[in-house]
N, CA and C atoms as a LAMMPS dump frame, in Angstrom:
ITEM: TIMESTEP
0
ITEM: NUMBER OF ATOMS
261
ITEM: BOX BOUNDS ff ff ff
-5.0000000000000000e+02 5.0000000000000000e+02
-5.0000000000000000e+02 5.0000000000000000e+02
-5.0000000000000000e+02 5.0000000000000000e+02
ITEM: ATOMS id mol type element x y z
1 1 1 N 0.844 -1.185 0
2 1 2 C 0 0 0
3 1 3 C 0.885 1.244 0
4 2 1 N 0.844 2.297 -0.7
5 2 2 C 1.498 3.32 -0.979
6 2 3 C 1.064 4.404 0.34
7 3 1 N 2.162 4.873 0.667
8 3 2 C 2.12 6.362 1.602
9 3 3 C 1.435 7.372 0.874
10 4 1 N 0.17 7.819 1.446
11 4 2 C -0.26 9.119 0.641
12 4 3 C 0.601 10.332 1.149
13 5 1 N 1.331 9.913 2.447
14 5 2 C 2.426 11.587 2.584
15 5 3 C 3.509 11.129 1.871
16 6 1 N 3.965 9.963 1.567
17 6 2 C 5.361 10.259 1.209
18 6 3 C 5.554 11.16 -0.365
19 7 1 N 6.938 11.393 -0.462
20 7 2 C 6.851 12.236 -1.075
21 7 3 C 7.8 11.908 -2.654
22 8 1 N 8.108 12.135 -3.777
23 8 2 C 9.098 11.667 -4.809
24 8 3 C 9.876 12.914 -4.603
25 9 1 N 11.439 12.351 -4.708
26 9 2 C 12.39 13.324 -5.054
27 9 3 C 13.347 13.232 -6.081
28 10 1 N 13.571 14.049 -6.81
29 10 2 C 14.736 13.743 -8.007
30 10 3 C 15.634 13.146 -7.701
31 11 1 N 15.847 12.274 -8.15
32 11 2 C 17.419 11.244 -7.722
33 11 3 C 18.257 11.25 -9.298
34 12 1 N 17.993 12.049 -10.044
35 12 2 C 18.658 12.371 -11.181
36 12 3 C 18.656 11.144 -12.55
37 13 1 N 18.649 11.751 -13.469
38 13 2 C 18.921 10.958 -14.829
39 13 3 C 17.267 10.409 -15.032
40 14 1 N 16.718 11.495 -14.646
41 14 2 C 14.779 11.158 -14.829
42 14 3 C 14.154 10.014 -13.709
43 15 1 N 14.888 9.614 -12.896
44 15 2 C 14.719 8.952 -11.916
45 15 3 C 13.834 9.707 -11.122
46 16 1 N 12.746 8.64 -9.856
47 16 2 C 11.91 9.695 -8.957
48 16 3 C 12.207 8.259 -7.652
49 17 1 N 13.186 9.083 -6.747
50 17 2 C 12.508 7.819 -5.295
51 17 3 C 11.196 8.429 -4.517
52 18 1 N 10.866 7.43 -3.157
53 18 2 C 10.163 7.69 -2.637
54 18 3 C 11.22 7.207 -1.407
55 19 1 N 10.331 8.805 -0.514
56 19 2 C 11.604 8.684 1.125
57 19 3 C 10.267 8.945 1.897
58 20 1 N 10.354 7.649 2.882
59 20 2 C 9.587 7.668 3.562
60 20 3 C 9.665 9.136 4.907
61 21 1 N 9.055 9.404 5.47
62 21 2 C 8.601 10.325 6.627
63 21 3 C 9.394 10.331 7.589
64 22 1 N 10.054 11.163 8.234
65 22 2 C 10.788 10.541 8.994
66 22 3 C 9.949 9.962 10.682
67 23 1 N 10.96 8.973 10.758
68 23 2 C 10.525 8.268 12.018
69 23 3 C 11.316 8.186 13.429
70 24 1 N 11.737 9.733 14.154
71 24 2 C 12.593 9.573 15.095
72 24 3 C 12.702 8.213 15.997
73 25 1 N 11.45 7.417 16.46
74 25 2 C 11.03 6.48 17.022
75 25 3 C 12.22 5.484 17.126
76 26 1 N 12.336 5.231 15.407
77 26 2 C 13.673 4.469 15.104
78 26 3 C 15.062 4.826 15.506
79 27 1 N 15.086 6.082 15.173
80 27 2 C 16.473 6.428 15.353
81 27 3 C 16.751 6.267 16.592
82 28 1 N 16.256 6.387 17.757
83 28 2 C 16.195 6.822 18.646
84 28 3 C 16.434 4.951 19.664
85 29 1 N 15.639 4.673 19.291
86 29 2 C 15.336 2.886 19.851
87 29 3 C 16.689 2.512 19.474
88 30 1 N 17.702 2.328 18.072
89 30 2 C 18.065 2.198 17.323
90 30 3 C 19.769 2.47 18.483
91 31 1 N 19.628 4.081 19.071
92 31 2 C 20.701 4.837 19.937
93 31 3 C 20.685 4.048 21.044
94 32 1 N 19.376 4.236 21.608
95 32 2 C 19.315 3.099 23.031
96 32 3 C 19.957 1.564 22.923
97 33 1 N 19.866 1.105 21.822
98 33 2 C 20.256 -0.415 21.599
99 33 3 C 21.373 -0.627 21.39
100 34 1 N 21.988 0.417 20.602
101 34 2 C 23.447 0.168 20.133
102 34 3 C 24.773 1.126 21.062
103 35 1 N 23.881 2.077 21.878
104 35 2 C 24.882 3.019 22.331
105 35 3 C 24.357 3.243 23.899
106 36 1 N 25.932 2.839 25.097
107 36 2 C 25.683 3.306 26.342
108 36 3 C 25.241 4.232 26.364
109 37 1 N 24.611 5.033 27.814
110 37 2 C 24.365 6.205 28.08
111 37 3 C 25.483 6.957 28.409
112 38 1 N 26.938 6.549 28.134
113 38 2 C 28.207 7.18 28.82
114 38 3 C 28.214 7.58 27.309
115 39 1 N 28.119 6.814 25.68
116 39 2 C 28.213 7.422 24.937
117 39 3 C 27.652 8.509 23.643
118 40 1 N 26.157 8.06 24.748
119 40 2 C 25.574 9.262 24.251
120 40 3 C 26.088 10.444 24.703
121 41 1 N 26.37 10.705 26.245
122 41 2 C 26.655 11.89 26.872
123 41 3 C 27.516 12.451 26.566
124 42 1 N 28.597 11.573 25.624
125 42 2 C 30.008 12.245 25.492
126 42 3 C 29.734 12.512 23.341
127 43 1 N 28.621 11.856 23.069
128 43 2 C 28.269 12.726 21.768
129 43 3 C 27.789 14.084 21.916
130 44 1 N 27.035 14.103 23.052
131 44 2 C 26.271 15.425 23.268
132 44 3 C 27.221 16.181 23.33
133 45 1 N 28.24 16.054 24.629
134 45 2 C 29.292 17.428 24.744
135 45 3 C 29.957 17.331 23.585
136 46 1 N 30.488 16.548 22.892
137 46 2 C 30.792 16.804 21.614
138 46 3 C 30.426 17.47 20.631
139 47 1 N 29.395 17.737 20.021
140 47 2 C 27.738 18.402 19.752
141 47 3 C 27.484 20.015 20.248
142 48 1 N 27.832 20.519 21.438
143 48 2 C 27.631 21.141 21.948
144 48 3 C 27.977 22.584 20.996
145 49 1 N 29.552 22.689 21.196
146 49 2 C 30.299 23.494 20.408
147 49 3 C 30.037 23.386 19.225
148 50 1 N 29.661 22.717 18.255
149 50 2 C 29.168 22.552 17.154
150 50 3 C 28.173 23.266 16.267
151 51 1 N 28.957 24.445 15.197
152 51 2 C 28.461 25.763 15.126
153 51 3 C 28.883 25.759 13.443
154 52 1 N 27.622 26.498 12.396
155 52 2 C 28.022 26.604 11.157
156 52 3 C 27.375 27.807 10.627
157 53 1 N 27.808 27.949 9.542
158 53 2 C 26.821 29.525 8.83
159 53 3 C 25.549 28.974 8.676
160 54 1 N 24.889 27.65 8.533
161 54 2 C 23.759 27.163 8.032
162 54 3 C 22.895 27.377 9.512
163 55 1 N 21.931 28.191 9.5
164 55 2 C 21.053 28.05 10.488
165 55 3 C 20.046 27.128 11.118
166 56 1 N 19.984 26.783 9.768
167 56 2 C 18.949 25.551 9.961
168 56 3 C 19.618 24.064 9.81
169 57 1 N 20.508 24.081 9.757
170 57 2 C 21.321 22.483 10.368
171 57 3 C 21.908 22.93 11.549
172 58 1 N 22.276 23.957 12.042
173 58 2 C 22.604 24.338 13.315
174 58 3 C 20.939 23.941 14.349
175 59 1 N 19.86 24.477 13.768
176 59 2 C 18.512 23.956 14.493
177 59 3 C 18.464 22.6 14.563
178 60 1 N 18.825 21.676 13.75
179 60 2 C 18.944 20.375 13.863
180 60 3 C 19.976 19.415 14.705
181 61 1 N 20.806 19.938 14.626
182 61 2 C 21.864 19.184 15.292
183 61 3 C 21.364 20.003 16.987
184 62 1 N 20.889 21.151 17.202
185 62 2 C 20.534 21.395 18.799
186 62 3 C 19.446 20.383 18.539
187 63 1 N 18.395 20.111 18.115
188 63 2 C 17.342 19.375 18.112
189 63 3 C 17.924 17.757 18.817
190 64 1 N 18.611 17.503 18.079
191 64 2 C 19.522 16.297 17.921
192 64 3 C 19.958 15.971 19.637
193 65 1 N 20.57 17.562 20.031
194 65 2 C 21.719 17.023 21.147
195 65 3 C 20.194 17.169 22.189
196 66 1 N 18.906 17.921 22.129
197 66 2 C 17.691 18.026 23.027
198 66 3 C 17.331 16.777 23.08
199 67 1 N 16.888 16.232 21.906
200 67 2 C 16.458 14.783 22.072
201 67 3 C 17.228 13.681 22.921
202 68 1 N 18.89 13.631 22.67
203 68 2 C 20.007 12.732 23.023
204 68 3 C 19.667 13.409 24.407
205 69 1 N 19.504 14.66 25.301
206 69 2 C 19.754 15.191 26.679
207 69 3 C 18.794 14.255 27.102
208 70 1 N 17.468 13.987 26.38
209 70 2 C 15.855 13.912 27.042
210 70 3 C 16.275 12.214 27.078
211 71 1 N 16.5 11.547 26.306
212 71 2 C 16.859 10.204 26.341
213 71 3 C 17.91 9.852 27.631
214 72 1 N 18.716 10.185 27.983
215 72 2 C 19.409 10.02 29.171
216 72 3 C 18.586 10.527 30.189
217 73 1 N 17.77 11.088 30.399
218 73 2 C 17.136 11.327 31.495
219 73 3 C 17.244 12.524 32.262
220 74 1 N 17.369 14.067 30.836
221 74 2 C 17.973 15.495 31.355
222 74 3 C 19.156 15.526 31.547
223 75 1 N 19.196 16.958 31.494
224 75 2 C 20.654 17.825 31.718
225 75 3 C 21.262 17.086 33.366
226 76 1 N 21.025 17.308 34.436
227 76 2 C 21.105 16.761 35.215
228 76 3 C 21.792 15.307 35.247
229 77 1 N 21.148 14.576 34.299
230 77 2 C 21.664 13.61 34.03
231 77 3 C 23.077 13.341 33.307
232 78 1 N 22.9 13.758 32.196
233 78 2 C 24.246 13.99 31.535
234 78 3 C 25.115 14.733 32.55
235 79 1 N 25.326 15.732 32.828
236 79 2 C 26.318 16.373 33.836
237 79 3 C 27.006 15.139 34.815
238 80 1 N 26.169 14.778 35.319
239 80 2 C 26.548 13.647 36.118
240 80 3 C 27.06 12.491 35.445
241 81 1 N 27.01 12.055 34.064
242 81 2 C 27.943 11.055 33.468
243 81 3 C 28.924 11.961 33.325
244 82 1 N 28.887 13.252 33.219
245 82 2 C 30.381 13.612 32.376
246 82 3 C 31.4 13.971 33.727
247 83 1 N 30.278 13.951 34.777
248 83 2 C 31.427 13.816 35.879
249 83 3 C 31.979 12.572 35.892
250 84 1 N 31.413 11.636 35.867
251 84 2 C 31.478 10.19 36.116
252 84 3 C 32.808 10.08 35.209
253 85 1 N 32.465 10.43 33.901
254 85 2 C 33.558 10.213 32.725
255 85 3 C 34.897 11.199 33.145
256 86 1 N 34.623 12.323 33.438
257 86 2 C 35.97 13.031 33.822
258 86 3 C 35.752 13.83 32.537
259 87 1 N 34.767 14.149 32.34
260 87 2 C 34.805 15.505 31.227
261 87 3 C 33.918 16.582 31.372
C-alpha cells in the first residue's frame, strides 16, 4: 500500500525515489540499543560546540543534542555522566 504523505524526489537521470517520513522512534530505539548512556553523553558534549553559517542544520543538530539530553534522562543527568567520565 502506498504512503499518501510520502513524497518523490529527483534522484537524477529522470529517476523519482520515494523517502519515507521521517521516524525519530527508530532512530532513537536504534541509539538506546546500540549506544551506552556514557556514549551518548560524550556525543552530546561533543555536539555542543558545534556551530556553522547554516542556520537551519545548526537547528537540527541542537534538536539532535535536546532529544540525546531527554533520552538520558535530562541535563542533570548527563552532567553527572560527564562527571562520572571526567569531562
Amino acid at each position: 500500500m502506498k504512503n499518501p504523505k510520502a513524497k518523490l524526489y529527483d534522484a537524477g537521470n529522470g529517476r523519482k525515489v520515494t523517502i519515507p517520513e521521517n521516524d525519530e522512534s527508530e532512530l532513537f530505539a536504534a541509539v538506546r540499543e546500540q549506544l551506552s548512556p556514557e556514549a551518548v553523553a560524550i556525543i552530546i558534549t561533543y555536539l555542543q560546540p558545534a556551530r556553522s553559517n547554516n542556520p537551519e542544520a545548526n537547528r537540527q543538530v541542537r534538536w539532535f543534542m535536546d532529544e540525546l539530553t531527554n533520552l538520558l534522562g535530562g541535563v542533570k543527568r548527563h552532567a553527572e555522566l560527564m562527571d562520572e567520565l571526567g569531562l
